[in-house]
C-alpha positions as CSV (number, residue, x, y, z in Angstrom):
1,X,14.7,-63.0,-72.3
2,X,14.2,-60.5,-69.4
3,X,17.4,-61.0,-68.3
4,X,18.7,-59.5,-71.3
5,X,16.9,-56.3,-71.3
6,X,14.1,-55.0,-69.9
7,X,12.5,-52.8,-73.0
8,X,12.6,-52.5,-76.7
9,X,13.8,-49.7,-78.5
10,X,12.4,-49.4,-82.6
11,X,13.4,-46.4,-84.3
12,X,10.1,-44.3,-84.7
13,X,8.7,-43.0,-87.5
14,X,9.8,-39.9,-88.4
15,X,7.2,-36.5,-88.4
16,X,8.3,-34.4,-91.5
17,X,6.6,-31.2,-91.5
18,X,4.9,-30.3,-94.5
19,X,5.4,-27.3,-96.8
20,X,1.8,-26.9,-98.3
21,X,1.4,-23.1,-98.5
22,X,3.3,-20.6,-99.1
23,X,4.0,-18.5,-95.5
24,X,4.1,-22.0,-93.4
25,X,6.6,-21.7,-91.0
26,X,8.5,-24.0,-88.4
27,X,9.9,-22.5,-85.5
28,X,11.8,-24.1,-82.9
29,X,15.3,-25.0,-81.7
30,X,17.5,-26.4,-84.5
31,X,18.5,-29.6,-83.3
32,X,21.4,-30.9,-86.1
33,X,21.1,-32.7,-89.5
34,X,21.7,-36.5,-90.8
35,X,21.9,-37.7,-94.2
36,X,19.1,-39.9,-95.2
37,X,20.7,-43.2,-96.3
38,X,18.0,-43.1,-99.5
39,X,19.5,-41.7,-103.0
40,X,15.9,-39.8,-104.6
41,X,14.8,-39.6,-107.6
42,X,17.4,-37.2,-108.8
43,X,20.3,-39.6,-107.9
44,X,21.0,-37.4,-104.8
45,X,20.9,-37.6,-101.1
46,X,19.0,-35.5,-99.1
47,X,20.0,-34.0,-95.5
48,X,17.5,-34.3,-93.0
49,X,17.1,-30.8,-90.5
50,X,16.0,-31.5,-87.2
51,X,14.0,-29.1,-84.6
52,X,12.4,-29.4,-81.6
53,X,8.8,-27.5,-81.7
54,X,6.3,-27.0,-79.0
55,X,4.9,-30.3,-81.1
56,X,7.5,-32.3,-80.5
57,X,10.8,-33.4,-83.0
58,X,10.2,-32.3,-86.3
59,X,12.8,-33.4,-89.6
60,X,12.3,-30.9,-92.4
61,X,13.7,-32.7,-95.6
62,X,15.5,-31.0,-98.6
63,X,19.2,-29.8,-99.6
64,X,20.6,-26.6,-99.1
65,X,21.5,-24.9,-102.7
66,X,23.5,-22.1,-103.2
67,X,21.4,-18.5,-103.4
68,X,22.2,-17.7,-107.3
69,X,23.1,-22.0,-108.6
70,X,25.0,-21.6,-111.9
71,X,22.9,-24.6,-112.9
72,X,19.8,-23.7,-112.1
73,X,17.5,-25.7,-109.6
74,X,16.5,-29.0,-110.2
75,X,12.7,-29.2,-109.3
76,X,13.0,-31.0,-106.1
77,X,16.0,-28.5,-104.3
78,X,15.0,-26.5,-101.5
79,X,17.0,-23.8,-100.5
80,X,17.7,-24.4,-96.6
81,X,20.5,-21.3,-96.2
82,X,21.6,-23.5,-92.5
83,X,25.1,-22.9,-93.4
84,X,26.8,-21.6,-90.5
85,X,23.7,-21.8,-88.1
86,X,24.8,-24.0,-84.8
87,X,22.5,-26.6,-83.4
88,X,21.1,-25.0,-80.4
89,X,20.0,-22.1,-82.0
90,X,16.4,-20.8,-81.2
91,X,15.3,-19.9,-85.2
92,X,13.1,-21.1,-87.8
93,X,12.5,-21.6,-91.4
94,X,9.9,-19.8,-93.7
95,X,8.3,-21.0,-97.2
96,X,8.6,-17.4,-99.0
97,X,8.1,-18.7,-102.5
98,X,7.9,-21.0,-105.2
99,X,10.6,-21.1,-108.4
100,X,10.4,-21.9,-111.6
101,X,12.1,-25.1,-112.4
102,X,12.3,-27.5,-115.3
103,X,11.1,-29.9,-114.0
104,X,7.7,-29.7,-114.1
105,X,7.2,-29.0,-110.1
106,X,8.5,-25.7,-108.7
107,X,11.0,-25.7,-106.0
108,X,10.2,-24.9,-102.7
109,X,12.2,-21.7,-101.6
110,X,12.5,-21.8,-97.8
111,X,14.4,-19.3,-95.8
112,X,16.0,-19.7,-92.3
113,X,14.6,-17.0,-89.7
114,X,16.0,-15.8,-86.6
115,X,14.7,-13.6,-83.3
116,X,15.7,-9.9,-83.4
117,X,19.0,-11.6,-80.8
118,X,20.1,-14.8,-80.9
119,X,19.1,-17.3,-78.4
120,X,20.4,-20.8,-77.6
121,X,19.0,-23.6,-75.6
122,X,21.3,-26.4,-75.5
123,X,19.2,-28.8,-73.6
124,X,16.9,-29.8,-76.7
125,X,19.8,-31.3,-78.1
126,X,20.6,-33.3,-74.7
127,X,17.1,-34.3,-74.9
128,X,17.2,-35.5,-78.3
129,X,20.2,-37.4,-77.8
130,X,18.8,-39.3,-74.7
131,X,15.7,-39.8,-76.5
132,X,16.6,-40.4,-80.2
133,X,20.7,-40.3,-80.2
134,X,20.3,-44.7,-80.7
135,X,18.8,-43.6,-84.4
136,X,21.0,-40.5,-85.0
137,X,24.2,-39.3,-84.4
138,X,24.3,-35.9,-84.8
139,X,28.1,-35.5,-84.7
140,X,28.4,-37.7,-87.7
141,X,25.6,-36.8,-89.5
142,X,24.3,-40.4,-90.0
143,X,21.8,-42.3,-89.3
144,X,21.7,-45.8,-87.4
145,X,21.8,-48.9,-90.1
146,X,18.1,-50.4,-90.8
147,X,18.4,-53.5,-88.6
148,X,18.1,-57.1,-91.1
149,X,15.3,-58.6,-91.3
150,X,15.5,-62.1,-89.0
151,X,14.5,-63.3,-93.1
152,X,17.5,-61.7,-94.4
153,X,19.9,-63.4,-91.5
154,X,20.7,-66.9,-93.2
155,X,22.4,-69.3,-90.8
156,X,23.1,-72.8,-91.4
157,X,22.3,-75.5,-88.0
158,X,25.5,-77.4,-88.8
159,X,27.5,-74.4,-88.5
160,X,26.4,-73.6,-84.9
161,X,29.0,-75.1,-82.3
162,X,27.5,-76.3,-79.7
């Protein structure tokens, strides 16, 4: 089998950093975003942010939401305000509160920060690509299929030419 390849690649598990308190922060360099492939609870998808931290790759999960929704928040939103912000950029995102929602939970308000001037490093997103770009493709915004299961992969004997 060596002759095939010399290594395996498995997608690894992904480090979410958690918003526990209110005032936690992430800084970094803003890497891109992918869709997780998984509908929640809500029946909506959820876009994945990704930074690189002096900790290594970090996703922060959620979906952006307007500033004022007409409908209101839906107990699992978080407000990412990452419209416009280009991967690259040297920022960060802040927990500043919680909202009321009706859902029993409050939503999570986190806001995007930024230096006093803007800063770019470009190479973190090289780096990502060369390390991780096989799980996630950050032009698309998706991420790599789940590979089947070798149980999932039915294949009859007789129908194998030989």
């Amino acid at each position: 089998m060596d002759q095939y390849f010399d290594a395996e690649n498995t997608k690894p598990k992904k480090d979410f950093f958690p918003w526990e308190s209110i005032g936690d922060k992430i800084t970094g360099v803003y890497i891109g975003k992918v869709k997780n492939p998984q509908i929640d609870q809500y029946g909506k998808k959820k876009v994945e942010y990704i930074f690189k931290t002096k900790d290594g790759f970090k996703f922060v999960s959620g979906r952006h939401v307007p500033e004022n929704p007409e409908k209101g928040f839906d107990g699992y939103c978080i407000l990412y305000p990452m419209l416009g912000v280009k991967p690259g950029t040297i920022m960060g995102l802040k927990y500043s509160e919680d909202i009321k929602s009706g859902k029993g939970n409050p939503t999570k308000k986190i806001e995007a920060i930024f230096p006093d001037s803007l800063v770019y490093e470009y190479g973190a997103i090289e780096e990502f690509k060369e390390k991780l770009g096989m799980f996630y493709n950050l032009e698309t915004g998706v991420q790599a299929e789940e590979v089947k299961k070798e149980e999932e992969i039915e294949t009859n004997i007789d129908d194998v030419p030989f």
